[in-house]
N, C-alpha and C positions, 0 to 999 in steps of 0.2 A: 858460836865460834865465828871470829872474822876471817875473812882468808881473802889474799890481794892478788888479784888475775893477772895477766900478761901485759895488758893496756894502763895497770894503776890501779885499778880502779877495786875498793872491795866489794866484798860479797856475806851476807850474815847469814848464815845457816844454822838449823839445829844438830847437833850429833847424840846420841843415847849413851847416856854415860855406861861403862861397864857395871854389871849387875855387882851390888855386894853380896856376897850368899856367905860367906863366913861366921857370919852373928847369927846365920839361921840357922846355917850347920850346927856352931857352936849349942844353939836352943834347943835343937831336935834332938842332940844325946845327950842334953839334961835332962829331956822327958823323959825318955828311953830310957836312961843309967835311973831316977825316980818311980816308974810307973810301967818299966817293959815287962814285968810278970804280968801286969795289971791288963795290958795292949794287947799281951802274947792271948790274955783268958777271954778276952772280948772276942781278938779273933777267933777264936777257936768254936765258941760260944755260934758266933754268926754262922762259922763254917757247918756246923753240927743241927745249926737251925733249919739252912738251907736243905741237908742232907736228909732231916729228919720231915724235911714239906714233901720233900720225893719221893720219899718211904709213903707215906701218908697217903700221895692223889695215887701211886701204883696199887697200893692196898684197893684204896676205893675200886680205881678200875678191875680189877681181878673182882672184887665182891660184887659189881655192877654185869659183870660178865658173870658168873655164877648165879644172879637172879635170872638174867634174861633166860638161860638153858633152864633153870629150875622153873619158868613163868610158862617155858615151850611145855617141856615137862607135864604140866597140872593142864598147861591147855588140849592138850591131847586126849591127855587121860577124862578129863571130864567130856571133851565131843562123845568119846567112845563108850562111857558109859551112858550119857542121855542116848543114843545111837540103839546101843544094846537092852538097855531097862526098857521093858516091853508096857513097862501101865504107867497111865499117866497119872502127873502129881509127881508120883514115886521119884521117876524119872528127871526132873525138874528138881525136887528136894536132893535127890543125890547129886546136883550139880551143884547146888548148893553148899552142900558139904564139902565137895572140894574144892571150890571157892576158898571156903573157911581155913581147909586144911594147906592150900597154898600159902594164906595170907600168914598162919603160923610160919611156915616152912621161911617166909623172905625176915619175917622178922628176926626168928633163929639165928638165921644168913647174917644181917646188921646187927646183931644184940639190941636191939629194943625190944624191952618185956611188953609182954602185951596179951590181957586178958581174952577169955573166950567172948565176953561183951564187950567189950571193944573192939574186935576183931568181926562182930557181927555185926555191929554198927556201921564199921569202915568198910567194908562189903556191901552194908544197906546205904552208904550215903554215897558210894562211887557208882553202884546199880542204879540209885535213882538218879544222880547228874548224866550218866551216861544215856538215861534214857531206857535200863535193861528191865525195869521195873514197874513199866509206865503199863496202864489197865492195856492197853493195845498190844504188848509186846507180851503180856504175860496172856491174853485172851488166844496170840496167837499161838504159843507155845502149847496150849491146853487144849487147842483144835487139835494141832498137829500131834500132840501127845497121844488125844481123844483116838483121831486116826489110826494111830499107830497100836494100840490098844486093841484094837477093833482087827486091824489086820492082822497082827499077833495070833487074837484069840482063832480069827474064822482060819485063820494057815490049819490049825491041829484039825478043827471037823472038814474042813476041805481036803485033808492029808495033804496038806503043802499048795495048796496051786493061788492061795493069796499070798506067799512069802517074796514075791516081787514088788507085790503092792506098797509090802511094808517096808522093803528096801530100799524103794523110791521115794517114803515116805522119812524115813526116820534119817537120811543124810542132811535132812533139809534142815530139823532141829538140830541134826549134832554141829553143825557147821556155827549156826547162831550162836551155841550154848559157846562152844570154841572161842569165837569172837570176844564173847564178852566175857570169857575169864579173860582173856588176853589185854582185855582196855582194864578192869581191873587190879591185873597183877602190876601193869603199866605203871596204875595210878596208885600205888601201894607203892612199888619201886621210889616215885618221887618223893612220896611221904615219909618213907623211912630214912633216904636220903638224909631227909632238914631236919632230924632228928621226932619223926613223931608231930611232923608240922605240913600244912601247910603252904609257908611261906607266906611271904606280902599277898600274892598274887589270890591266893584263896581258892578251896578245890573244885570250885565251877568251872574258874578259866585252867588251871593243872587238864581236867579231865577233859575240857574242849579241846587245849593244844594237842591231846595227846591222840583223841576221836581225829582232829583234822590231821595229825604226821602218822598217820598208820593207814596203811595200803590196805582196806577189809578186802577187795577182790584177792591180791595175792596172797591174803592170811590166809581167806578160806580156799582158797585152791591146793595151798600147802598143807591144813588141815587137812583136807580129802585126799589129798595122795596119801599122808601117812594113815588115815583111815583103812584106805583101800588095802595097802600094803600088811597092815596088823588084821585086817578081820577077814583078808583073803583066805580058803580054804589051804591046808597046805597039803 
């Protein structure tokens, strides 16, 4: 656009011509008036998609939250039986068992079927990554067990005067036994998660992340409080 100043003299400038939107208006309710059921079902489709991903990660969270209480659950309950089984072995195989019987219970939890051997296996293969399985760790369990046996037995011919012994002795297994359902149930929780997997990551490193983001000083302190609390005389 030219335009002539005050002095004569001109000047060429750009201006933006007005927008045509007409043709496009006109195009958008050809689509519309051809394909607005079509527009109307997609949206709806997307909408219901989005709603249906919400549904979906709140389910998980609620299921991921009903394992953790069910994982406190079985960890309890197994310190307090290694705690309370007086002979050793015995004592250690019943922790085992509900190990086993946890590992049922979280699958339940996520529906993935899962036989009695496989269920032993995935107990034996997160025991031995975690280390719960290792000749040292079960050598010590088998002292302590031994110990605890022993004080057991001598409390009845002493008429009680070793049942400190063995009080002192048998927190110290339930506390461990505790521990390691707890990295267990952990590392089950992940697995069931990825459907029965895994993942990329592979259950060496799963069972490492999970040994290094767990507090064992405040698990077993909260272990022995509810110990103390459930095996207190009332």
């Amino acid at each position: 656009v030219m335009t002539r100043s005050a002095d004569g003299t001109t000047v060429e400038h750009w201006e933006a011509p007005a927008p045509i939107i007409t043709p496009l208006k006109l195009k958008i309710l050809e689509v519309l008036e051809r394909e607005g059921q079509a527009l109307t079902a997609l949206n709806s489709m997307l909408f219901l998609d989005d709603v249906n991903e919400q549904i979906v990660q709140r389910r998980m969270e609620l299921r991921d939250e009903a394992a953790d209480a069910l994982i406190w659950r079985f960890t309890i309950t197994k310190a307090a039986a290694v705690a309370c089984i007086p002979v050793a072995v015995v004592d250690v195989a019943g922790g085992i068992a509900v190990d086993i019987s946890m590992v049922f219970a979280l699958a339940r939890l996520y529906r993935i079927p899962m036989t009695r051997v496989g269920v032993g296996r995935l107990v034996l293969e997160v025991g031995k990554m975690a280390g719960l399985f290792t000749a040292t760790e079960v050598g010590t369990h088998f002292l302590i067990g031994a110990a605890k046996s022993f004080f057991a037995a001598t409390s009845l011919l002493s008429g009680g005067a070793t049942v400190a012994a063995y009080a002192s002795v048998a927190p110290i297994q339930a506390l461990a036994a505790g521990f390691g359902s707890r990295v267990i149930g952990e590392a089950t929780k992940v697995y069931l998660r990825n459907g029965a997997s895994w993942g990329p990551a592979g259950p060496k490193t799963v069972v490492s992340h999970i040994l290094s983001s767990l507090d064992q000083a405040s698990i077993m302190s909260r272990i022995g409080d509810e110990l103390r609390a459930r095996l207190r005389p009332s």
